[in-house]
C-alpha positions in Angstrom: -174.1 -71.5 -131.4 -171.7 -71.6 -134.9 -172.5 -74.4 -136.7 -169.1 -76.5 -136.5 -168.2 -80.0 -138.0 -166.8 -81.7 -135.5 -166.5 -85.3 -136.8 -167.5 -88.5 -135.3 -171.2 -87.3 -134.1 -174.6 -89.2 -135.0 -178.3 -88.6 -134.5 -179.8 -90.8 -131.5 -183.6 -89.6 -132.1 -186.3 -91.4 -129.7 -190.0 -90.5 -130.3 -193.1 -93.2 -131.5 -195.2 -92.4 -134.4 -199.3 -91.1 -134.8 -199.7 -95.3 -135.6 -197.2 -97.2 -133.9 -196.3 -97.4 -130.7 -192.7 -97.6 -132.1 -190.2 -95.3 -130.7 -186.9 -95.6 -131.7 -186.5 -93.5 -135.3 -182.6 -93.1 -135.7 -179.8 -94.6 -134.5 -176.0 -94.8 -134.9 -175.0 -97.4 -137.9 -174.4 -100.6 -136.2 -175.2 -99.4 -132.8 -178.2 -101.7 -131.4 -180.7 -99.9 -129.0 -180.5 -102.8 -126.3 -177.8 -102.5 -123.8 -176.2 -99.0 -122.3 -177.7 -96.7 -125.3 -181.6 -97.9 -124.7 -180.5 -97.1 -120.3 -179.5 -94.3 -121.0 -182.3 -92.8 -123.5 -184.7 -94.3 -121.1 -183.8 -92.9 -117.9 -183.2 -89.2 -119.5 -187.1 -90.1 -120.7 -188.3 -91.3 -117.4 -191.7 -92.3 -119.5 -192.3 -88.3 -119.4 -192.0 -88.0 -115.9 -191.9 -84.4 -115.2 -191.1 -83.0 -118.8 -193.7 -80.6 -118.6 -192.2 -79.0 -116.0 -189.1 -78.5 -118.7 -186.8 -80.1 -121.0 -183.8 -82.7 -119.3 -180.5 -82.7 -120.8 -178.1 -85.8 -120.8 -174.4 -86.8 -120.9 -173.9 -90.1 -120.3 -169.9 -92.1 -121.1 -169.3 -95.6 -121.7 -166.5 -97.6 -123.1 -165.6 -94.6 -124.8 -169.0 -93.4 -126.3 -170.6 -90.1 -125.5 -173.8 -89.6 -125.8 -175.7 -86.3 -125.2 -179.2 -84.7 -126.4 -182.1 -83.7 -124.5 -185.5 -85.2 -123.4 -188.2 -83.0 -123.7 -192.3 -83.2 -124.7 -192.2 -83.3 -128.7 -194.5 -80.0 -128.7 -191.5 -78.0 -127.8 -189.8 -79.4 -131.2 -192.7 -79.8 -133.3 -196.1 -77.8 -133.9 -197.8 -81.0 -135.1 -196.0 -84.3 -134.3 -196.6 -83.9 -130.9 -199.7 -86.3 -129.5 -201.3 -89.6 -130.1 -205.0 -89.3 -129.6 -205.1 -86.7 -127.4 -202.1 -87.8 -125.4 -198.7 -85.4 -125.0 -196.2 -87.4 -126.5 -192.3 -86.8 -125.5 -189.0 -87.9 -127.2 -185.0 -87.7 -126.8 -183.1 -86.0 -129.5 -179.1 -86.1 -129.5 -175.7 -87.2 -130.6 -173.7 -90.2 -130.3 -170.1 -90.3 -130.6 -168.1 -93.5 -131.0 -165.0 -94.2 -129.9 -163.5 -94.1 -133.0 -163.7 -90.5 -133.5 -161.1 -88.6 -134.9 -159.5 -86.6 -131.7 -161.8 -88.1 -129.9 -165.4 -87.1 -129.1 -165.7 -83.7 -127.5 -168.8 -82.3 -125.8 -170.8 -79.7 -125.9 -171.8 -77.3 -122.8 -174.6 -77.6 -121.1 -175.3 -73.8 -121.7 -175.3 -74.4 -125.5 -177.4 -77.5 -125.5 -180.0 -75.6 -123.0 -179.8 -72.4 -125.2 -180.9 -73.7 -128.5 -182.2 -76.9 -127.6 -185.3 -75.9 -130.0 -183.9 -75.1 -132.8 -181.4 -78.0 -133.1 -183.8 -80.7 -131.9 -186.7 -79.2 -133.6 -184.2 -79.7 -136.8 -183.6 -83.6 -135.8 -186.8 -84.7 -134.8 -188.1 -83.8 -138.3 -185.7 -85.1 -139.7 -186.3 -88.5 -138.0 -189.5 -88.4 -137.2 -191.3 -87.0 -139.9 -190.6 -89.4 -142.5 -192.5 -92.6 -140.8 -195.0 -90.2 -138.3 -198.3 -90.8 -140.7 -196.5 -94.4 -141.8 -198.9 -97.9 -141.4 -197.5 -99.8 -138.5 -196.9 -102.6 -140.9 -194.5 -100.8 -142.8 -192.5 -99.2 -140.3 -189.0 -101.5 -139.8 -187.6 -99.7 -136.7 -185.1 -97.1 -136.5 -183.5 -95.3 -139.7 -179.6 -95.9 -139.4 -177.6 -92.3 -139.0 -174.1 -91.4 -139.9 -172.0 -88.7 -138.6 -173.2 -85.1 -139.2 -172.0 -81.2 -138.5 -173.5 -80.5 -134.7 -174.2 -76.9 -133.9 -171.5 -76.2 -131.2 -167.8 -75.6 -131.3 -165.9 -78.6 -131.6 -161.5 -77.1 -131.0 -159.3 -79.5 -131.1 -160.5 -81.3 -127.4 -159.5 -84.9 -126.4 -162.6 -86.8 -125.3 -165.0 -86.6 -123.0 -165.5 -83.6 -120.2 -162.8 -83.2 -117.8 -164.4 -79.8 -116.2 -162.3 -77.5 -118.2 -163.6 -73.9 -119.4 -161.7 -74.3 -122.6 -164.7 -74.4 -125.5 -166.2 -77.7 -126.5 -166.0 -79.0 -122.7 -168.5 -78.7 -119.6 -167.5 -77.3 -116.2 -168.6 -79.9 -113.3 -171.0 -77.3 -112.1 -173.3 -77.4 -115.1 -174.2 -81.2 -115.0 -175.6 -83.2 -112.0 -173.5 -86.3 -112.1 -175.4 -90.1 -111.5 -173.5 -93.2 -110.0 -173.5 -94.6 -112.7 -171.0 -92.1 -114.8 -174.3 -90.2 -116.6 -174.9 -86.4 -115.8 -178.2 -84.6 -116.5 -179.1 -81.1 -116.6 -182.2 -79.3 -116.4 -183.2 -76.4 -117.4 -185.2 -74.6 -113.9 -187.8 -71.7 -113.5 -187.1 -69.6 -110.1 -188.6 -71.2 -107.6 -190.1 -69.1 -104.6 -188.4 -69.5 -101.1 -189.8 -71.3 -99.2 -191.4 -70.3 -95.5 -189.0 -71.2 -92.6 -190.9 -73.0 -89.5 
């Protein structure tokens, strides 16, 4: 991926601390985490459900936001911040774009989040996380606020959201499973044998 400014973009990171069962660590300026952001972090989460088997990846619309990133067990991003007493510990890392965006928020493909999910959440989540992961639960004040940064895949000149064009900075309707209610998550999948015939 070419690291591209495309404006408008700000770190959503999701992950609790070695002390505190705290788990928002960035969001948005003046973006709350109740409502349609927490839903949607949540349900790419799924309390862990299944991460091991490989990361999830998330696009989710609404009134104009976009929000994408990926939900994945925090060893894949971090060597160290990874487990609370034993226990695997997992996290969402992504972008939130307002509505206000210049041009309009345009999204990545799911082939360049799945690619280099690693590196670019890996980048985030210590970013985010590091800063309050050895912090006394007393101290910590719940999540840092995040402005708009440069995101690591080619923002053109789009409109908005994705509309299923193959022109860069959009997502085909192929490469995202679409939910009812207007979400779409992808997964990254090992082969899986066929299975007998009876």
């Amino acid at each position: 991926m070419t690291d591209t400014t495309t404006k408008g973009w700000a770190p959503v990171v999701y992950g609790r601390t070695l002390n505190a069962d705290s788990w928002w660590r960035a969001v948005p300026a003046g973006t709350g985490t109740d409502g349609w952001l927490d839903t949607a972090v949540n349900a790419a989460v799924d309390g862990g459900n299944t991460l091991a088997d490989g990361p999830r990846f998330l696009l989710s619309r609404s009134h104009g936001r976009l929000l994408v990133g990926v939900a994945c067990r925090a060893a894949d991003l971090h060597a160290e911040m990874n487990q609370h007493k034993g226990r695997a510990l997992h996290c969402f890392v992504g972008w939130l774009a307002p509505a206000a965006a210049v041009g309009g928020p345009v999204a990545p493909r799911l082939s360049d989040l799945e690619t280099h999910y690693r590196q670019w959440a890996g980048e985030l989540y210590a970013k985010w996380v590091g800063p309050d992961w050895d912090e006394h639960r007393a101290k910590l004040r719940g999540p840092r606020p995040s402005g708009p940064v440069d995101v690591p895949w080619t923002g053109g000149s789009g409109r908005s959201a994705p509309t299923g064009s193959s022109r860069t900075g959009r997502t085909a309707r192929s490469s995202w499973h679409r939910r009812p209610n207007g979400s779409a998550c992808g997964r990254r999948r090992s082969p899986r044998p066929a299975r007998p015939r009876w």
